[in-house]
N, C-alpha and C positions, 0 to 999 in steps of 0.2 A: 172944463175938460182937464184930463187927470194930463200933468206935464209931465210924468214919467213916462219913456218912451219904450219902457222893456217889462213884459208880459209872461209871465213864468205859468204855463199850460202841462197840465198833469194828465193824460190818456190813464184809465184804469179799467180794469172789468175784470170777467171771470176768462180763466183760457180759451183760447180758439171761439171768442167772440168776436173774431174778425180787428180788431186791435189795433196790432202792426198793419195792418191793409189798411185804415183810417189812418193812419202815421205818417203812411208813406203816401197818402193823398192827401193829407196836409201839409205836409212839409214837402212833396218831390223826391223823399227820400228812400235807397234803396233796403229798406233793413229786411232782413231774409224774413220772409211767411211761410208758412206751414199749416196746413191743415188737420193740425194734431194737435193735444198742448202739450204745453213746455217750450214752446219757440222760444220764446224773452226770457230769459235767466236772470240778466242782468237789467238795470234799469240804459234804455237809449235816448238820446238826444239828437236834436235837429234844430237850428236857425227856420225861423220864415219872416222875411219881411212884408210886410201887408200894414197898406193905410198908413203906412209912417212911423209904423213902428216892430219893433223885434220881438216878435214871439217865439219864446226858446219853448220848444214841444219836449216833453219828456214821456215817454212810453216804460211806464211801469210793469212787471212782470204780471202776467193771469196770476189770480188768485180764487178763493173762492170764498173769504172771510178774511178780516184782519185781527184773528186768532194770535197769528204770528206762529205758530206749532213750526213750520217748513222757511227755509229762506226765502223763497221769494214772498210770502209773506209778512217777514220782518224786512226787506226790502223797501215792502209798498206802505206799509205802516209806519215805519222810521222817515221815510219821506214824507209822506203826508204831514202827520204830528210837527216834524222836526223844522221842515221849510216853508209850509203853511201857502202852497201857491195862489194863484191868483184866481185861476180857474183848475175846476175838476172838470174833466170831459168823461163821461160815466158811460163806455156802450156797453149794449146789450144786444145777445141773442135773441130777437124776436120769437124762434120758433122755442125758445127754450128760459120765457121770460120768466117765470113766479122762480127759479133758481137763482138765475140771474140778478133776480131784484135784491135778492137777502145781502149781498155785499154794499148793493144801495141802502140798507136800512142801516147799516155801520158807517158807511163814509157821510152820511146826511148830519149824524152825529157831530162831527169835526167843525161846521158849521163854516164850509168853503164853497162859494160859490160853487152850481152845477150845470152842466149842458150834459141832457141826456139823450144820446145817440141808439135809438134802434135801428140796429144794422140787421140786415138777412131780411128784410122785409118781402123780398120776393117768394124767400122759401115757405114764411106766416101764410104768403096766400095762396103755395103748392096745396095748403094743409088746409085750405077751403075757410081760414080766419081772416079777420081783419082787426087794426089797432085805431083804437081815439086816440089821435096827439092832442086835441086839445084839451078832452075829459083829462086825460091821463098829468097832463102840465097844469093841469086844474088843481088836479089830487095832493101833489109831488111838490108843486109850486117851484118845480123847474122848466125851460124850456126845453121842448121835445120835439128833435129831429126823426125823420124815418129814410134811412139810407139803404143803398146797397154799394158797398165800398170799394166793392172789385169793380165796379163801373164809375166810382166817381160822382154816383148824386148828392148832389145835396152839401158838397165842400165847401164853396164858398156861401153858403145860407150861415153853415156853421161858424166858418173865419169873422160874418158879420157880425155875430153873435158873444163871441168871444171879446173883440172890441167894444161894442155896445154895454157889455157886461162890466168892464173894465171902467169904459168913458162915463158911465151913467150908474153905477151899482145898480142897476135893474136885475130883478129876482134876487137881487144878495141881502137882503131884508125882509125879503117875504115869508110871511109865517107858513112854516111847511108842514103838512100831517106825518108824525113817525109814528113808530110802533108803539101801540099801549100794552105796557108792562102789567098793566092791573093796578091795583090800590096796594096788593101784599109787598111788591115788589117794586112800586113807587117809596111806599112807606120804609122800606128797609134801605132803596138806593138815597131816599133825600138822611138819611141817621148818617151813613155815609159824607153825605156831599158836608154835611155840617163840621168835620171833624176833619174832609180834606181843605176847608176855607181855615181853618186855626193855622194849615203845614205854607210856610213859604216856597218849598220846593214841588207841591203836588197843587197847589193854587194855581200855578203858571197852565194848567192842562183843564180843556174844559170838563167841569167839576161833575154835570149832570154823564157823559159818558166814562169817567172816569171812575165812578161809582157802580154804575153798571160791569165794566171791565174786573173790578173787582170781586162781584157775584158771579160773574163769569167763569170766574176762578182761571183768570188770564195768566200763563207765565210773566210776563215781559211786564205786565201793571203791575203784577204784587211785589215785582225786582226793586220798582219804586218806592215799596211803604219803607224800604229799609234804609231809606236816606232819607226817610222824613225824621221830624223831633220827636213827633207824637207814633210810633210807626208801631209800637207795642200796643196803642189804644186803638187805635184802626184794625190790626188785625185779628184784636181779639171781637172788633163789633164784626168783620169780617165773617169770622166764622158763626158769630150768635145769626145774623143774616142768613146765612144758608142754611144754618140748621132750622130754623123757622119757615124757611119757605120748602126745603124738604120735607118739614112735615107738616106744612099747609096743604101742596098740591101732591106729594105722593113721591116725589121724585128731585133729582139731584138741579140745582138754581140752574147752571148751564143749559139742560137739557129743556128746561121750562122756557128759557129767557130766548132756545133757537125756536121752539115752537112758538112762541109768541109771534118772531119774526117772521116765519115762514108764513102765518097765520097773516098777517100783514100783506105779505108778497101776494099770497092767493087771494085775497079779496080785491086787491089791486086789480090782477090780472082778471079777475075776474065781470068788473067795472069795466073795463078798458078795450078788452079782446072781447070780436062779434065773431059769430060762425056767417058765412057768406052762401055756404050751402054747395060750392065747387070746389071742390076736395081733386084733388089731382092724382092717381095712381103714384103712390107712394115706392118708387127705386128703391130708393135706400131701403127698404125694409126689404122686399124684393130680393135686392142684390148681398146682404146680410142674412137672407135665408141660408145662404151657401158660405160665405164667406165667413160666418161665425160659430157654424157648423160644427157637432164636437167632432164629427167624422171628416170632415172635408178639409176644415179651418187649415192645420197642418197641411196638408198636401199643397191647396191652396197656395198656401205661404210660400214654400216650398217653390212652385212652381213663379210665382212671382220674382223672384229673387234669383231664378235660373235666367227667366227671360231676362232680365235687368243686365244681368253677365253676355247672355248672349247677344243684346242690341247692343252694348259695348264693346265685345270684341269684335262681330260681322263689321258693324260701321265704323270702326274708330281705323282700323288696320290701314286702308288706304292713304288715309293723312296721317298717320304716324311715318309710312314710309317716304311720304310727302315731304314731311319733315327734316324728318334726317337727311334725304334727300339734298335738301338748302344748304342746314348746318353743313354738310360734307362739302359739297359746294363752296360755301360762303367761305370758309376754312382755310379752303386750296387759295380761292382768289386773295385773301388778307396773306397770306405766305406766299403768293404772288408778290403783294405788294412791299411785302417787308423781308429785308434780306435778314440769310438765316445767320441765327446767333438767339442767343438768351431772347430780346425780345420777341423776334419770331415766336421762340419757344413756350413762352407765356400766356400771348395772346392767342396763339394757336391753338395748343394743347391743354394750356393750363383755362383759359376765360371760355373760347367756343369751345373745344371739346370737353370741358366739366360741365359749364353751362347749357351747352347743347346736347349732349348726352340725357340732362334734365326734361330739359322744354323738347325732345323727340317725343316726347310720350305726352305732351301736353293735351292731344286731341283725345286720347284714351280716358282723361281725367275730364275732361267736358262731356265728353258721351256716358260716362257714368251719372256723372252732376246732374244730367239731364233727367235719365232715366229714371234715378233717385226721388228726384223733383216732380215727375209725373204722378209717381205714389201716393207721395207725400201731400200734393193739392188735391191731389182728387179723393181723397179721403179715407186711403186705403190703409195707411202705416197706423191710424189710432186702431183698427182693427187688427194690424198685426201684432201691436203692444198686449192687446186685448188676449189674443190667439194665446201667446208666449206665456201668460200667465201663471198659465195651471203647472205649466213644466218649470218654469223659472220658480214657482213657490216651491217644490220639490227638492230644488239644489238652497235652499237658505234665501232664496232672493226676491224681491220684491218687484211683483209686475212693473213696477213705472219705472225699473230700473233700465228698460228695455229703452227705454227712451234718449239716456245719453250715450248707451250702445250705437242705438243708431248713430246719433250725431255725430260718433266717432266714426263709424264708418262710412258716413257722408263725406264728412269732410280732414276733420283735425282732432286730436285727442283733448287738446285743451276745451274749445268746446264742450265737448262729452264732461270732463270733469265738473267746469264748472256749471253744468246740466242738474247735476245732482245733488244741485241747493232745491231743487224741485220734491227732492224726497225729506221726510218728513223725520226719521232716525239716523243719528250719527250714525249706528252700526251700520245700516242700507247705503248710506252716502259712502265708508271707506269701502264697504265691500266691491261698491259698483264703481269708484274710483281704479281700485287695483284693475279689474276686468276690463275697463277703456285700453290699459295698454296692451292688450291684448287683439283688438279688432285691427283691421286691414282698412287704416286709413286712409286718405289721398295721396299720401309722402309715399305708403309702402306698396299701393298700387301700381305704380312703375314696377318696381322692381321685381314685384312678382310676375308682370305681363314681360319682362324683357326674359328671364329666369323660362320662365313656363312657353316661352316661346321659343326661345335656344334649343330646346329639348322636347318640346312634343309637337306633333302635325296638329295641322289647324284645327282638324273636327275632334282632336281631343284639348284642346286649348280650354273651352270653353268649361266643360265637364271637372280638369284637372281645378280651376279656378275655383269655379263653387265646391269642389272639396277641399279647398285651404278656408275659402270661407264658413265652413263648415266645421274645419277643423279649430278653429280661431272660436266657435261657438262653441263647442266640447273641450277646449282648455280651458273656459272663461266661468264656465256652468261646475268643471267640473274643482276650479280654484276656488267657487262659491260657495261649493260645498264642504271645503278643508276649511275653510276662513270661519264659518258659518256655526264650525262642529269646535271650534275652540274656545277658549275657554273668556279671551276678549270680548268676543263678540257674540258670544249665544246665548242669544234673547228673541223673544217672540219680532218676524217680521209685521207692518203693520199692515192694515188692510188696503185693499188697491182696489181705489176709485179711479175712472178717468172719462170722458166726455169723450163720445159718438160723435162724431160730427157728419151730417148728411153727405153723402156724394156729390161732384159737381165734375164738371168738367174743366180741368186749369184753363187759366188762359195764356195765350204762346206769349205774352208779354210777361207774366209773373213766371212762368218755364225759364227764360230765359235769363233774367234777372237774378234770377237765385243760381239759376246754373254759371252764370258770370261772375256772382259774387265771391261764391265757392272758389271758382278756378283764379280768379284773381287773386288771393292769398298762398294759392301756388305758383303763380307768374309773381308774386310781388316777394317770395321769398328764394325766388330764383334770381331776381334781380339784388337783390342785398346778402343776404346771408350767405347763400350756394355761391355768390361770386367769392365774395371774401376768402371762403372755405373752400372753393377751386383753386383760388391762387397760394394759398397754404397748403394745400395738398400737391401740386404742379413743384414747388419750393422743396419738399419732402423726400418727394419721389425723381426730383432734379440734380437737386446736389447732397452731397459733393461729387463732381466728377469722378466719371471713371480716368482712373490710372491710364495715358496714353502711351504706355508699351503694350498694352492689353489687346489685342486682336480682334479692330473694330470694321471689318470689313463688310459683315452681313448686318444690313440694319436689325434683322431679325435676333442674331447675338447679340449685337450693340447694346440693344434693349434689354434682354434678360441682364447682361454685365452691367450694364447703367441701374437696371434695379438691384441687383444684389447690393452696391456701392453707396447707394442713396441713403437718406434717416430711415425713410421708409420702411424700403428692404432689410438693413441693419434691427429696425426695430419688430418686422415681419419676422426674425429667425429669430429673433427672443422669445417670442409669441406662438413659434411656430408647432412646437411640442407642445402646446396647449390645445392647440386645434385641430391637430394632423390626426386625431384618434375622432374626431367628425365632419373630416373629409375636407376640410380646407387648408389653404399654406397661407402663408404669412402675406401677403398681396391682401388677402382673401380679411384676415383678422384683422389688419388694418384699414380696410374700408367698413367696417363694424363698428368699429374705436370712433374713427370718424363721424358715425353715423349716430354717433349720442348725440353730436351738434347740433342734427336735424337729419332726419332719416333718407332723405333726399340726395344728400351728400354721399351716401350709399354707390350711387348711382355715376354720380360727377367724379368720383374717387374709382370705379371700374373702367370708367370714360378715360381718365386720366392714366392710368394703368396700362392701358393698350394703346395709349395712342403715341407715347414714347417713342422718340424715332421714326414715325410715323408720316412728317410730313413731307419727306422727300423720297419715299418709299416708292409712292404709287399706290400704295394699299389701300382699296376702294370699300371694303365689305363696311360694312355694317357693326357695329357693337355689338348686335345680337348675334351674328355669321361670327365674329371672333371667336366668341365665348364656345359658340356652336364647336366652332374645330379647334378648340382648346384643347389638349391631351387632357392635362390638369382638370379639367371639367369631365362633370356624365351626368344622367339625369338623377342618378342616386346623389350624388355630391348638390347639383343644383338644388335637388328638394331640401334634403339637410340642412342648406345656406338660409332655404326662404325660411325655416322651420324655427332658425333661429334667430332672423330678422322678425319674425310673428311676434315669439315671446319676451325676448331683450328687454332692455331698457329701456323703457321712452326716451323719446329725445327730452333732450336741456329744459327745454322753456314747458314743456308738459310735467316733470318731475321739480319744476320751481312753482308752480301751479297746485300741482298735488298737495306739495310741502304746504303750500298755504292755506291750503282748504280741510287739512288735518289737522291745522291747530298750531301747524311748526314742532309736527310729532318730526323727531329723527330716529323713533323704534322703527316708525311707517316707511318713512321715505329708505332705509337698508333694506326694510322687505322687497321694495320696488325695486330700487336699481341690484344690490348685490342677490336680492332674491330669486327674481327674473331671470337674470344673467344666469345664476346654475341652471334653473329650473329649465332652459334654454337650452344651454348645454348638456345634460343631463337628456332629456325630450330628442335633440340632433344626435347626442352617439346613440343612443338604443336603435332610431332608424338606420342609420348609417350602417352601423356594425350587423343588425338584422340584414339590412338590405345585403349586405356586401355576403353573410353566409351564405344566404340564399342567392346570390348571386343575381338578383334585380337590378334593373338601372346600372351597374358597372361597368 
């Protein structure tokens, strides 16, 4: 028995093969699923103790070759190769297996232990098929589970297996059937293997896939020959190789070496999968009559994404005023208990009123989360990726670009950015980079519901909302097209593939989960950063005292005199000629400033602003009833504000993110923050100054 007590377990497959939903029923773990691809960007990890020992689970990003063309493909390739783990846990799509398999005919290569997992076995037998696991484990000379992972069959079969595998090398020496290359293409890959056994540096990689990767005509292999000694005589048998099999079979070694493969895959499936004869009326095809529609599809969308605003604002409204309700409350009693002065004033104004000002809205950010999340499992958002295509290739942009779009508007920008290691050209990656800061993500969703709420009646609330969301889609489309037309970046987009995945019904435990995990990264930056940044902001807009000859009788003066005197204020009328020509004063431009920290702050810094003076007032309203009777406020002014919270800068930690995912371009990173920022401004006074001749909203 193997006295190593720690197990290093690789999850791999093709996207939205169910994956992360295996992950998180072997490990317990909550990692967000989605019923789309591109959920796993980055590679995740998990501890499981079992049998006595530590299996650290790794969930590798969906792929669909280890081409390596796209990051998460260099991801899952530089892992394998580099760390060599102990098990590969290989699932698969059942109802979409002979695809599925081809990335199997590549990782068999590496020659790492396999457990291969057919997941969706249920939906295989919607479609009136059935699978041999033991034909199939025969073929493969791996062993083969049949699961369904949103239910949890078959876990702990596989957990046995995984140790078994470990304790015993069982199946880890069995001779396995791969794919036959032919004699043309054996012949040419062994002239190959002979000349990589001379290189010290290309020895270390097994020699018979290593050889193939090179007829492949692999980026990332032939980066290799150049740090071999022999790397001039390899590349030149390199090319004598492909041009021979070019003109054996007719066509280019690559395109031969994936047929071979697929060739492989279908014969597999072919042996393996039985028809059972009960075919079950097929939904998904059904409900994709309409849904993929070239006439419907848009509207469709369209209408999905209304409702989504509307079950967030109807339901969230209640517990939002719930909320604040406490906070107000909880406020008074803590200024009960602490006599006034300075600390009062901190904990008061500066911690609950910044921080609570935040988490008021915190129910609005869950009923979104949620709403989101019903989409997304039940199978709808890869068809609206699908839908967006034809219009997004129009503006420069790449279908699957849609996809960190979303994630931006899920939840967080950074997300979103680094989503678009998923696309396959630097150009498509900066492009769809810039346009994440653009979307209406979880940070700016408050602000716009406090904003849109100050100033319009309830049954336009909803309406006003999906036209900022709208309008966040038409700057984003329409920056795609300027980015697109220059002279950087204009080059052909590439073509856009993405995987259907059948409808299902989520389940209220994966709903919820994901909707928790979402809003937890807004509760856990409410708790750290927003506090920080409340009490720096409280600090700002506190001292220095006002002058005590100064006529502090009216709290309501008090407070304007206390602002003007503060850093704040001082630093608001420097700024204030900057902003007063798109409707805001200096209060207003330094909750913006603040707001690079993290957009949130936005929000705790308007909180902090009004509530100066405040605790011994009596002054009961609301942050949103303030703003409401603000003179300084109208709805032309509030929309201007949100127009330029849209476009601005991303926050800090998204713009340190960016920077690293271009490369540590600092051309890129000016265009973002300094770019934005006019482009922002620029966007705010044309409506303003429009609004204000017309005399709209004033």
């Amino acid at each position: 028995m193997n006295t190593d007590k720690n197990i290093m377990v690789v999850l791999a497959g093709n996207p939205n093969s169910g994956k992360s939903t295996i992950f998180n029923s072997l490990t317990g773990s909550n990692q967000p699923v989605g019923n789309y691809p591109g959920i796993t960007v980055e590679k995740k990890e998990s501890l499981k103790k079992y049998k006595g020992y530590n299996i650290n689970f790794i969930d590798l990003p969906g792929t669909y070759s280890l081409s390596a063309y796209s990051g998460d493909e260099v991801v899952t390739r530089d892992f394998l190769l580099k760390k060599k783990p102990d098990v590969v846990v290989y699932v698969i799509d059942s109802a979409n297996m002979e695809r599925n398999l081809y990335l199997f005919t590549q990782i068999v290569e590496l020659d790492i232990p396999i457990i291969m997992v057919l997941n969706m076995v249920d939906i295989l037998k919607s479609h009136g098929k059935t699978v041999d696991r033991k034909v199939m484990s025969d073929i493969l000379g791996v062993p083969v589970f049949a699961t369904v992972a949103i239910k949890g069959i078959r876990i702990v079969d596989i957990l046995d297996c995984i140790v078994s595998i470990f304790e015993n090398g069982e199946f880890k020496n069995q001779i396995r059937v791969k794919v036959d290359y032919g004699e043309d293409i054996k012949g040419e890959a062994e002239k190959l293997e002979k000349l990589i056994s001379k290189d010290s540096v290309l020895s270390k990689f097994p020699k018979s896939r290593l050889a193939i990767k090179f007829l492949d005509n692999d980026p990332l292999a032939l980066k290799l020959v150049c740090k071999a000694g022999n790397g001039t005589e390899i590349l030149e048998q390199i090319e004598k190789s492909r041009n021979h099999i070019k003109e054996h079979f007719g066509r280019k070694a690559e395109i031969e070496i994936a047929g071979r493969r697929y060739a492989f895959a279908n014969a597999v499936v072919k042996m393996v999968v039985k028809k059972t004869g009960h075919k079950k009326i097929d939904m998904t095809e059904i409900i994709d009559s309409f849904t993929l529609n070239r006439y419907l599809g848009i509207p469709i969308f369209v209408a999905v994404m209304y409702i989504i605003f509307k079950f967030t604002f109807t339901f969230s409204e209640p517990a939002v005023k719930l909320f604040d309700l406490f906070f107000r409350w909880f406020g008074g009693v803590v200024a009960g208990i602490i006599p006034y002065g300075p600390v009062q004033s901190l904990i008061v104004d500066g911690i609950i009123g910044g921080v609570g000002g935040l988490l008021g809205f915190f129910p609005l950010v869950l009923f979104m989360f949620f709403a989101i999340a019903f989409f997304e499992d039940s199978g709808y958002m890869a068809r609206a990726t699908f839908v967006m295509d034809k219009i997004m290739n129009r503006f420069g942009l790449h279908g699957k670009s849609f996809l960190p779009l979303m994630l931006s508007t899920n939840g967080c920008a950074v997300p979103g950015i680094l989503a678009t290691r998923t696309l396959d050209s630097k150009r498509d990656r900066i492009i769809t980079m810039f346009l994440v800061s653009f979307m209406i993500c979880g940070a700016k969703l408050p602000i716009f519901a406090l904003i849109i709420g100050a100033f319009f009646a309830a049954k336009y609330q909803v309406a006003i909302m999906f036209f900022m969301y709208f309008l966040s889609i038409v700057i984003a489309l329409g920056t795609a097209k300027l980015l697109s037309a220059t002279i950087l970046l204009r080059v052909e987009s590439a073509h856009f593939i993405i995987e259907l995945p059948p409808y299902h019904l989520p389940t209220v435990k994966g709903l919820f989960l994901k909707m928790w995990e979402r809003s937890w990264l807004y509760m856990r930056k409410a708790g750290t950063v927003v506090v920080l940044i409340s009490i720096l902001i409280w600090a700002v807009f506190t001292y220095p005292k006002a002058p005590l000859n100064e006529n502090l009788t009216e709290v309501e003066k008090s407070a304007a005199i206390q602002l003007r005197y503060s850093i704040a204020g001082r630093v608001g009328k420097i700024l204030e000629p900057l902003f007063k020509p798109i409707g805001m004063d200096g209060s207003r431009a330094v909750a913006l400033i603040a707001g690079f920290a993290a957009k949130e702050v936005i929000l705790s810094t308007l909180s902090a602003i009004y509530s100066i003076g405040e605790v011994n007032s009596g002054d009961t309203r609301t942050l949103r009833e303030k703003i409401a009777t603000d003179d300084d406020w109208s709805p032309l002014k509030g929309i201007a504000f949100l127009i330029f919270c849209l476009i601005y800068t991303p926050c800090v930690v998204s713009v340190v993110v960016f920077f690293k995912e271009t490369g540590s371009s600092y051309k890129w990173l000016a265009l973002l923050v300094i770019g934005n920022t006019v482009f922002a401004w620029i966007v705010s006074f044309i409506v303003f100054q429009l609004g204000t001749l017309l005399n709209i909203g004033v």
